[in-house]
C-alpha positions in Angstrom: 40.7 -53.8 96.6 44.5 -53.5 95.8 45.1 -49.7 94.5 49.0 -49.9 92.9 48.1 -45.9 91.1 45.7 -43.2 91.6 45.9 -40.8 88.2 43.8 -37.5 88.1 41.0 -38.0 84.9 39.8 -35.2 82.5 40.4 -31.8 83.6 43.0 -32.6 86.2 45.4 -34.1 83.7 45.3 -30.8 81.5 45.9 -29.2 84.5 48.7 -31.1 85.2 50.1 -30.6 82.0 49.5 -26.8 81.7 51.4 -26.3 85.1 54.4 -28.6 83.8 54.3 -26.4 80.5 54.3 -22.9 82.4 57.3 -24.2 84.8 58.9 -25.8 81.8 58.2 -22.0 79.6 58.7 -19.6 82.5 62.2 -20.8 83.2 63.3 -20.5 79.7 61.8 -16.8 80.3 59.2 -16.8 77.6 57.7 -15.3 79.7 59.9 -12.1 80.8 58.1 -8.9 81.0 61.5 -7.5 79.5 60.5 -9.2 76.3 57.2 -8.0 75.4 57.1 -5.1 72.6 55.0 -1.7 73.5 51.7 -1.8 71.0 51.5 1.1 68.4 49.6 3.8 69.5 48.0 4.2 66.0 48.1 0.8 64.3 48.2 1.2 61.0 46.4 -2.2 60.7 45.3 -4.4 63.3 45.3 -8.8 62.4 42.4 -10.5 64.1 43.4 -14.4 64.8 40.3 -16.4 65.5 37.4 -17.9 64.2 35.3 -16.1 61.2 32.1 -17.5 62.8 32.5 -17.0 66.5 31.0 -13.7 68.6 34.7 -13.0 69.4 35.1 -11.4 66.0 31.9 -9.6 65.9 32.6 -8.0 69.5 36.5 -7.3 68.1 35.1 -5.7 64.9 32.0 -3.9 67.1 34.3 -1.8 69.7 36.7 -1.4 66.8 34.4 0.3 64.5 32.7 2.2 67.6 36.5 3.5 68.7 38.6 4.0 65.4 36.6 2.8 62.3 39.2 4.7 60.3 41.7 1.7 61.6 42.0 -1.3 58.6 41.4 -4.5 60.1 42.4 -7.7 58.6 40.6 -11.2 59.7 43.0 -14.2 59.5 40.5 -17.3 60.4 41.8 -19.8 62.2 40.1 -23.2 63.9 39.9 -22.4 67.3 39.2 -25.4 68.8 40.1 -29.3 68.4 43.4 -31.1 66.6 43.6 -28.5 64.0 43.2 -25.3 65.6 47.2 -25.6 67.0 48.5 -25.6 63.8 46.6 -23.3 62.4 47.0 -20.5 64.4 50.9 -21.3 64.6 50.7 -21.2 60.7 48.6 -17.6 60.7 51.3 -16.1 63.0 54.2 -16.9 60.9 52.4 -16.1 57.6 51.3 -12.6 59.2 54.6 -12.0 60.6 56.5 -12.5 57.1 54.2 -10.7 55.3 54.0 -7.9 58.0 50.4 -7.8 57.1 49.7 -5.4 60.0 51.6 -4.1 63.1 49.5 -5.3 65.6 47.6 -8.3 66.0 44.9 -9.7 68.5 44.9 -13.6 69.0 41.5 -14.8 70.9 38.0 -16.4 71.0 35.3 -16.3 73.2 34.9 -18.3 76.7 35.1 -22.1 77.3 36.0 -24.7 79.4 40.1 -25.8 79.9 39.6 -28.4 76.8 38.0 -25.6 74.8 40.6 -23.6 75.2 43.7 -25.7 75.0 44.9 -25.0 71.8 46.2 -21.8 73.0 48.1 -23.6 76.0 49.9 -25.9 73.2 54.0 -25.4 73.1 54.2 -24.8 69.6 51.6 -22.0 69.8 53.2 -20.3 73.4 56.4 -20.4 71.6 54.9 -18.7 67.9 53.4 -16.1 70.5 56.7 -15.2 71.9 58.8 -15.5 68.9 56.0 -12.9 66.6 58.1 -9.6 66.0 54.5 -8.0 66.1 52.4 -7.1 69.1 50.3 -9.5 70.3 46.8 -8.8 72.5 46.5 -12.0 74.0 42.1 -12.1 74.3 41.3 -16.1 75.0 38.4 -16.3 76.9 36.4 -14.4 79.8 37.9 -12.9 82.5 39.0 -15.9 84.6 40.0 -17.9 82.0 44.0 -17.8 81.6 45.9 -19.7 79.1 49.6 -19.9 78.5 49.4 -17.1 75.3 48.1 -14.6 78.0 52.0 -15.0 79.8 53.2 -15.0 76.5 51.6 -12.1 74.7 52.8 -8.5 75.0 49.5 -8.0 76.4 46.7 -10.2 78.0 42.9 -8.7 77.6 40.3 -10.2 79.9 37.9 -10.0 76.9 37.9 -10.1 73.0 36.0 -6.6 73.6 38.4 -5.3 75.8 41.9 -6.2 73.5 39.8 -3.9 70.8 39.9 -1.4 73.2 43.0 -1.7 74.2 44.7 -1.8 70.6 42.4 1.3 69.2 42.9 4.5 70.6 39.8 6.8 71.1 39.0 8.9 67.7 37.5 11.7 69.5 40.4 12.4 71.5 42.6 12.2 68.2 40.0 14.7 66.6 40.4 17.4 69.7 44.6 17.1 68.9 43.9 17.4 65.7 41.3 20.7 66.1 43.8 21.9 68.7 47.1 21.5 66.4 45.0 23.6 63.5 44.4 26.1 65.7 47.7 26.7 66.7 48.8 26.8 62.9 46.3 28.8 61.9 46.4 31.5 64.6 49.7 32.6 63.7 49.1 32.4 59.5 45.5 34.8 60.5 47.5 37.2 62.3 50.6 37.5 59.6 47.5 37.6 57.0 46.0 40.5 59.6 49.6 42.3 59.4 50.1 42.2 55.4 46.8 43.4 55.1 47.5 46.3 57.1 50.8 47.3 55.3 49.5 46.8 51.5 
């Protein structure tokens, strides 16, 4: 048996490829944590990137309705997986970012294996990530899954779940400002009110 090459198969070629990629990415500093944007603290609308039939959407949509349901939320579906999912989703960034059709936008889908998920480890897409003058929550996966979007993003989320929670803030502290800021405007109006009284 005369062996002239010995080539890694399957999963060890796309690993291969997504450590040349991050090298290749990182040097150019796509991936500088000087260049990622702070996300709004009250979005006035939040973009959801993925598939319209996956759970990812319906776990986005369920901690975003439990947290801030007063927040709009605007679905963008993309293919999330195979030959036209990198396109697609390259296309969706650049037609949300030239429309500013929200201010903040979460790009994700549920779990899968490294074939699954390569679309979001394509160059074009990376680069569509970095280049977006919106926020992007980067939620591909579960936790241990980390594609090359996640460097990219302004923020990675180990979940879909968890990038809701992380672009909503919590309604019912917002409600205890508010009750607290109408208390301090009122006092003083109640006690000028108290004092006019008093003179007429």
């Amino acid at each position: 048996l005369l062996i002239e090459i010995i080539e890694q198969a399957g999963e060890g070629a796309l690993r291969r490829a997504y450590e040349a990629l991050r090298l290749k990415l990182q040097a150019e500093g796509l991936f500088d944590p000087a260049r990622k944007q702070p996300l709004p603290s009250l979005p006035s609308r939040i973009v959801v990137i993925t598939s319209p039939t996956g759970a990812a959407l319906r776990d986005i949509l369920t901690v975003l309705g439990r947290r801030f349901p007063a927040i709009p939320v605007l679905l963008v579906p993309v293919p999330v997986q195979g030959a036209e999912a990198a396109p697609a989703i390259v296309r969706a960034l650049h037609v949300v970012a030239e429309s500013q059709l929200g201010d903040l936008i979460i790009l994700g889908r549920g779990g899968g294996s490294l074939e699954d998920l390569w679309a979001f480890n394509e160059e074009a897409v990376v680069r569509a990530v970095a280049a977006c003058p919106i926020a992007i929550i980067s939620a591909v996966g579960h936790e241990t899954d980390t594609t090359l979007c996640d460097f990219a993003a302004d923020l990675r989320a180990p979940t879909p779940s968890a990038a809701a929670e992380k672009a909503s803030p919590d309604q019912r502290e917002w409600l205890q400002r508010l009750r607290l800021a109408e208390r301090r405007l009122l006092t003083p109006l109640q006690r000028r009110l108290v004092a006019e009284r008093r003179h007429l």
